[in-house]
C-alpha positions in Angstrom: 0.0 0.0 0.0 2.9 2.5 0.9 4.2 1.9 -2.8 0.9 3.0 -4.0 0.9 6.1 -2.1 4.3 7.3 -2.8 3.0 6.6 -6.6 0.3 8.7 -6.7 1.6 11.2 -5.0 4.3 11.7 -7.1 1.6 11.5 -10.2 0.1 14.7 -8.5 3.6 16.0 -8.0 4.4 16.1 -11.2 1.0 16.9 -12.6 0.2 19.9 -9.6 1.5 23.0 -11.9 -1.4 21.8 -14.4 -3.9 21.9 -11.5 -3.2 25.9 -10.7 -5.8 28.7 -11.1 -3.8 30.0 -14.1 -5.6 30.1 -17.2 -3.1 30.7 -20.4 -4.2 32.9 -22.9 -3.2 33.9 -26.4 -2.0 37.7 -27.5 -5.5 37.4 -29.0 -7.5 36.7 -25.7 -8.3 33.4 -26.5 -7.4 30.9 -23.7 -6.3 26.7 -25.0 -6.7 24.2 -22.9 -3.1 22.5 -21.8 -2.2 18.9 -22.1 0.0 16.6 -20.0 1.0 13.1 -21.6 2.9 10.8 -19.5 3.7 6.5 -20.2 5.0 5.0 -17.0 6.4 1.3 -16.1 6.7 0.0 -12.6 7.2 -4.1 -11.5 5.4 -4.9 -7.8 4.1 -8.3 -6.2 0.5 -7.0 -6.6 0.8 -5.9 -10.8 3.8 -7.9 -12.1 5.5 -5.9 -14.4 2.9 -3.2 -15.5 2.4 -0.3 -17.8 -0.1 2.9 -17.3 -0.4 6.7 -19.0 -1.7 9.6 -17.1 -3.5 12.1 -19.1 -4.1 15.5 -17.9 -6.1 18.8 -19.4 -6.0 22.3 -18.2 -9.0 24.4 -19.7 -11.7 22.2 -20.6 -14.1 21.4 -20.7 -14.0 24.9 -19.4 -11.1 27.4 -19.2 -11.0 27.2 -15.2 -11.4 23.2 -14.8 -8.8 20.7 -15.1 -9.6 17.1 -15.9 -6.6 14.1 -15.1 -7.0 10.0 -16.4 -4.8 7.2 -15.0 -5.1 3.6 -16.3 -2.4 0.7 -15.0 -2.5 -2.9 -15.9 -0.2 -5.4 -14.7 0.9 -8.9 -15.8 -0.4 -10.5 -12.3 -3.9 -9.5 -13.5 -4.6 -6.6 -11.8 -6.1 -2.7 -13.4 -6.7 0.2 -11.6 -8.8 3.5 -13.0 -8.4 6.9 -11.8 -10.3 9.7 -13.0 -10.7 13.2 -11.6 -12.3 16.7 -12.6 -11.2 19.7 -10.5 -13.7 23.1 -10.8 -16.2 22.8 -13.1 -18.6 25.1 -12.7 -22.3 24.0 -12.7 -23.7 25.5 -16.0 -26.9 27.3 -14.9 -24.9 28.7 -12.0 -22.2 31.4 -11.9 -20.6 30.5 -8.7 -21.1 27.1 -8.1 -17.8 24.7 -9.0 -17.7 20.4 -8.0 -15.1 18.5 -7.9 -15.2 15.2 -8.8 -13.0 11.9 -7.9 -13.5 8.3 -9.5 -11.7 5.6 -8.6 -11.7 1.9 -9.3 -9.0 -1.1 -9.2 -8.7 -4.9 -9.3 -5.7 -6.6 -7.6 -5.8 -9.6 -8.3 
């Protein structure tokens, strides 16, 4: 379990500067949303040898929120899914924001 801890807090670690309330925008006002792409590898006794991406986005769905995706799958049989979506504001309210956290695994 401690291995598991220290690895996803070092996926936020790495992914925190994405999760900031900056918003980048063009010389032409127009904001983009910002992506972060990152393949991983790691060997344990509850995955085997395994292989997961993280996937991250600054600006969408709207130019405040952040969205991140983790997916592992190991050779011992066992997956894990982690989703989460960080201030997205409730459409037919201007200051109301959720934040959501999805997570599901199977260690086999």
């Amino acid at each position: 379990m401690r291995v598991w801890s220290l690895f996803i807090f070092l996926i936020f670690l790495i992914v925190s500067p994405a999760f900031g309330q900056e918003v980048y925008v063009g010389p032409d006002e127009e904001s983009s949303p910002q992506k972060i792409k990152l393949p991983f590898g790691f060997y344990n006794e509850k995955f085997g040898a395994a292989l997961g991406a993280v996937y991250g986005l600054v600006g969408y769905p709207q130019k405040q929120s952040s969205l991140l995706a983790m997916a592992t799958v190991g050779t011992e049989g066992s997956a894990m899914l982690f989703l989460m979506g960080k201030d997205i504001r409730i459409s037919s309210f201007e200051r109301m924001f959720f934040d959501m956290v999805f997570s599901f695994g199977y260690f086999g």
